[in-house]
Residue frames relative to the residue before (quaternion, step in Angstrom):
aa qw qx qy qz dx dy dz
X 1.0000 0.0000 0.0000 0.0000 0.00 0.00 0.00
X 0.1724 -0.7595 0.6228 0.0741 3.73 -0.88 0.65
X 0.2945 -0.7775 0.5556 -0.0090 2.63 -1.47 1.42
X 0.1785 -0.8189 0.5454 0.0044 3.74 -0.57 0.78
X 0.3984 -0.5882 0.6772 0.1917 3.26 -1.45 0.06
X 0.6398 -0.6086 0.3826 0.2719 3.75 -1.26 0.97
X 0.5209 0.6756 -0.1704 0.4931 2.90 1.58 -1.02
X 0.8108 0.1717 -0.1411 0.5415 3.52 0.22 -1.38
X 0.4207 0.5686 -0.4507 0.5446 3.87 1.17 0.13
X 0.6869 0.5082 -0.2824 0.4360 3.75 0.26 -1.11
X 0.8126 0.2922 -0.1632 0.4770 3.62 0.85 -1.25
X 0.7465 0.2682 -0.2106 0.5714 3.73 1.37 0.01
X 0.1700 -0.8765 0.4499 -0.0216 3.43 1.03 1.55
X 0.5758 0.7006 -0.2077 0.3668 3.36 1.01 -1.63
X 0.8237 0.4169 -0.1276 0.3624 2.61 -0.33 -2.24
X 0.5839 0.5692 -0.3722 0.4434 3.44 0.98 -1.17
X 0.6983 0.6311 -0.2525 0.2244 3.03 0.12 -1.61
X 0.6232 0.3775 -0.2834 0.6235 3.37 1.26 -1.35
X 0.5819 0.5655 -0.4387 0.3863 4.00 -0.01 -0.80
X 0.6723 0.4977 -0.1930 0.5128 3.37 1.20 -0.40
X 0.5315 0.4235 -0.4781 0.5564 3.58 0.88 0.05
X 0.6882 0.4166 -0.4233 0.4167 3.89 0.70 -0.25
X 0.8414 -0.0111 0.1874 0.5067 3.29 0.23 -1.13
X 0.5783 -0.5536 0.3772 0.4656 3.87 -0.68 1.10
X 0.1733 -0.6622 0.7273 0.0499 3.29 -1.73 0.28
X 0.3190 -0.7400 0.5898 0.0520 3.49 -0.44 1.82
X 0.1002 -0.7369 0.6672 0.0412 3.91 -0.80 0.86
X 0.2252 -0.8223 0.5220 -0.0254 3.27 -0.53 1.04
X 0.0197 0.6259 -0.7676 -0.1364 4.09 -0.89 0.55
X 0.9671 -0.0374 -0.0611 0.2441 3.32 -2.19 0.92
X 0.6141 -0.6539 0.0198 0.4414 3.10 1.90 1.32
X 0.3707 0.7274 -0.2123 0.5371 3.26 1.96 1.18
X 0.2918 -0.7931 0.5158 0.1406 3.57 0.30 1.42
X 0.1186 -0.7650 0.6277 -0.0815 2.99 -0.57 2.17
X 0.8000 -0.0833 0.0394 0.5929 4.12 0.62 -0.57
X 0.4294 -0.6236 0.6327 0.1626 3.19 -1.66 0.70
X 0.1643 -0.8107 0.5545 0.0912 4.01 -1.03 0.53
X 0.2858 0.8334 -0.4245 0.2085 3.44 -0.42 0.73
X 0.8447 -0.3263 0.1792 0.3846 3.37 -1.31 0.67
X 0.2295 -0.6533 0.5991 0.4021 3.68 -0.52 -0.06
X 0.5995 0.5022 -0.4425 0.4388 3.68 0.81 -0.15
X 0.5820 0.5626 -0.3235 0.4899 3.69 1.11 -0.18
X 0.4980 0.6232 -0.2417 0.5525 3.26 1.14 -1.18
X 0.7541 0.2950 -0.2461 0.5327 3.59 -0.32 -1.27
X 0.7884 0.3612 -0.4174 0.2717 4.18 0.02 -0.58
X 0.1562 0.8977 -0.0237 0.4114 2.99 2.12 -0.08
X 0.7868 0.1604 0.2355 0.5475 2.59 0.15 -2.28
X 0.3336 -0.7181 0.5454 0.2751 3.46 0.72 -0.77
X 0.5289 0.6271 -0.3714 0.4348 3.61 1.45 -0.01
X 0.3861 -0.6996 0.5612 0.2158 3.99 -0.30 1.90
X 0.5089 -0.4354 0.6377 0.3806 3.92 -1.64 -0.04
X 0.0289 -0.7361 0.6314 -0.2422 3.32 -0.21 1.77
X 0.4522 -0.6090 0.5057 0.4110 3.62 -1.58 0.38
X 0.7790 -0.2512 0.3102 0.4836 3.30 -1.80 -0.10
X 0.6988 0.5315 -0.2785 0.3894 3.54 0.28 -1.37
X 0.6710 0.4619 -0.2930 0.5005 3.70 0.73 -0.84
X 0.7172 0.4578 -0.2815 0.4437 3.49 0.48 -1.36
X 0.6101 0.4274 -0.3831 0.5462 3.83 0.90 0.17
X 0.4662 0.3774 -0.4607 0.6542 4.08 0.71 -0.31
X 0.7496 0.4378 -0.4275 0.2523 3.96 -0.33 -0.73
X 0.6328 0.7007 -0.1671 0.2840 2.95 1.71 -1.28
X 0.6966 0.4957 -0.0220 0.5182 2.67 1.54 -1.58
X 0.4155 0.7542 -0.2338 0.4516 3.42 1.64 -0.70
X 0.6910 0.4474 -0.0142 0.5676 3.56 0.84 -2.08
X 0.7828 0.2040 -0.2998 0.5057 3.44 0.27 -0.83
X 0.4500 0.5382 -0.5562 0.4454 3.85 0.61 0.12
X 0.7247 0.4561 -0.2746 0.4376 3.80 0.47 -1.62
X 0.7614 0.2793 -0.0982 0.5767 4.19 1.01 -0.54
X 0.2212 0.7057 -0.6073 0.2902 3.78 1.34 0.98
X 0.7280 0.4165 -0.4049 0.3641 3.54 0.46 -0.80
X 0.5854 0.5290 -0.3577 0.4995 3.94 0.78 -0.69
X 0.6891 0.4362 -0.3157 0.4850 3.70 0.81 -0.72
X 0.6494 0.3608 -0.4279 0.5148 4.07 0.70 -0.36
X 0.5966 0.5823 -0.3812 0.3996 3.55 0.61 -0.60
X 0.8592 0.0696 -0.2309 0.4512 3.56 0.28 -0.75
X 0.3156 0.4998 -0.6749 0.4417 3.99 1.23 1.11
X 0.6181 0.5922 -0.3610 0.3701 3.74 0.53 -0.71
X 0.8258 0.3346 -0.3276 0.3144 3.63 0.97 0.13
């Protein structure tokens, strides 16, 4: 897994980007894993979430955060 700075992530968009289709790519701010980059095909095995239309991926959306409303008010609440 490779690890970057925003900085050199910001100015070598590309290169990341592809390096990601192989293997995440941690993007760090002030030497503090801030996001993770990766494949949407990673994503989805991941996630468990199929290449769906628009219309579905919102029932799913709404689906997930219905099933994990209570974890989600709890930690807007802090």
């Amino acid at each position: 897994m490779s690890r970057v700075s925003a900085t050199e992530f910001k100015n070598n968009i590309g290169a990341f980007s592809d390096a990601a289709m192989h293997e995440p790519v941690i993007i760090t701010n002030h030497q503090r894993d801030r996001l993770v980059l990766m494949s949407a095909e990673e994503y989805r095995r991941l996630t468990n979430v199929p290449d769906t239309p628009p219309d579905d991926r919102k029932r799913l959306i709404r689906e997930r955060a219905n099933y994990h409303r209570d974890t989600i008010i709890e930690l807007a609440q802090r």
